[in-house]
C-alpha positions, 0 to 999 in steps of 0.5 A: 231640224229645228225650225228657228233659234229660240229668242235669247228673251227664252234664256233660261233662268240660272239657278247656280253660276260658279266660276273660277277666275283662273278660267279665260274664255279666250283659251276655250282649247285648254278646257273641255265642256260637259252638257247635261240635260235632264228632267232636273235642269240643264247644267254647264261644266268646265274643266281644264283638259291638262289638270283634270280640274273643274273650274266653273259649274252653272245650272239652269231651269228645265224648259217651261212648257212648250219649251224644249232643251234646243230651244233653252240651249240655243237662247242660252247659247245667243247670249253666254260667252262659252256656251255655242263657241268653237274651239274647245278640247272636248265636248260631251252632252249626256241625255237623261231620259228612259229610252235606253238599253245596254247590250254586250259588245260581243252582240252589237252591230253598228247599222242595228241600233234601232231595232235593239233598242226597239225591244224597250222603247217605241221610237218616233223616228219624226222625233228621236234619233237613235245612238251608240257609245262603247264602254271602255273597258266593260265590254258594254254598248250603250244604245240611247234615244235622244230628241232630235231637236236637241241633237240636230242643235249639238251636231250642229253647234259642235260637229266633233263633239260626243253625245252619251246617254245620262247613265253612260258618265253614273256607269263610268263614275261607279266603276271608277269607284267600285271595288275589284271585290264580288260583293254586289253594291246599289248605288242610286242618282235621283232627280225629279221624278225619275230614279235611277239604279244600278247595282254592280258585282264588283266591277261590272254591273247587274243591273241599270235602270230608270224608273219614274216616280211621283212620291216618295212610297213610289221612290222605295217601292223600286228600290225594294223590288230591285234589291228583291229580285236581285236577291240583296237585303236592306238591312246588310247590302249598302246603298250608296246616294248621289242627286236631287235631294237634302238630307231632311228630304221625304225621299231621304227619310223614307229611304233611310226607313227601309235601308240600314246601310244608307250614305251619300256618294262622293264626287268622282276621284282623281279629278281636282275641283275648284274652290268655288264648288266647295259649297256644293253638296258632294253628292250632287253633279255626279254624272256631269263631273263624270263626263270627264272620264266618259271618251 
């Protein structure tokens, strides 16, 4: 647990507050709140729960050193007027980090979390807490570390709420998105230093990992290697972009060096955004718009 609640001095500072003015914070029931927290920043939506609309989107630094997301969401929380209120329809958190794993539903357990996910990442049981979510309708069990810190503040703070892995709501997008057809498409999220890929034979996917990098040679080195291994050619398969980075980017440029077929991803479909959002690229927030379809 934690250990004392961060100062509201630690607030993080905000790097994009967009709200809608139809939002009334005194009607929380009406809305449902979406949380990520990634190596990128920590980031705040709201939708309303009856039109599937979007209606405020805000964006904080990551933690300074020393610093850890309880602690930020905890200061933040001391002085916002939605975030750490009771209430809502729904809440989701997504964590974005490596230690994950997908398994088939067939093959899971409820109580053997733990030593699933032990075959890809070494747990500190002092520091993480391990977790489960079910794709709905992909046969597929998500199994997740998070820093228990932050977890203990979510149970805590919201008791009902939901906690997915960061490529639960990508997973849920893309599929919403992809074609019934057996082509194999790669679609990629990047945010500082940590890219992640997933490539889908129609419906389902082949593959979904997370890779750090540091430059952009080591950015494709794994876009190449997956596309290698998995047998699809740069110069035909197409890949699809969504996350932190600009059209004059070196990330950019080199991945439109080596990949014929390159282009920017949408938002999620069938959702309504407010007009506030507008100025947003399309291709960025991907995975907490997302949330929205994740249960």
């Amino acid at each position: 647990m934690l250990s004392s609640v961060a100062p509201a001095s630690l607030a993080p500072a905000a790097l994009h507050r967009l709200r809608d003015e139809t939002l009334d914070p005194e009607q929380l029931a009406a809305y449902n709140l979406y949380i990520t927290a990634g190596p990128a920043s920590l980031r705040l939506g709201v939708a309303d729960a009856r039109r599937n609309k979007f209606l405020a989107l805000e964006e904080y630094a990551a933690p300074e050193a020393g610093l850890s997301y309880a602690q930020q969401l905890a200061a933040l929380a001391a002085e916002h007027d939605l975030l750490g209120r009771s209430g809502w329809h729904r809440v989701r958190l997504a964590v974005h980090n490596r230690a994950f794993t997908l398994l088939p539903a067939a093959l899971f357990r409820p109580g053997d979390e733990t030593a699933y996910l032990s075959l890809h990442h070494a747990l500190n049981p002092g520091r993480e807490s391990v977790h489960a979510y079910a794709h709905s309708g992909l046969d597929i069990v998500s199994l997740f570390a998070a820093d228990r810190d932050l977890t203990d503040w979510f149970g805590h703070t919201y008791p009902a709420g939901r906690l997915v892995h960061g490529t639960t709501p990508l997973l849920q997008g893309v599929v919403q998105q992809s074609e019934a057809s057996g082509a194999s498409r790669i679609y990629l999220s990047i945010g500082p230093g940590q890219l992640t890929v997933l490539v889908m034979q129609g419906k389902q996917p082949r593959l979904c990992n997370v890779y750090p990098f540091s430059t952009p040679e080591d950015l494709i080195y794994y876009v190449i290697l997956v596309m290698q291994e998995l047998q699809l050619d740069p110069d035909q398969d197409p890949v699809v972009i969504w996350g932190d980075l600009m059209h004059d980017s070196e990330l950019f440029t080199i991945l439109r060096k080596y990949i014929r077929h390159l282009r920017f991803g949408n938002r999620p479909f069938d959702l309504g955004y407010s007009y506030r959002l507008n100025d947003l690229f399309e291709y960025r927030y991907f995975e907490l718009f997302a949330l929205h379809l994740c249960e």
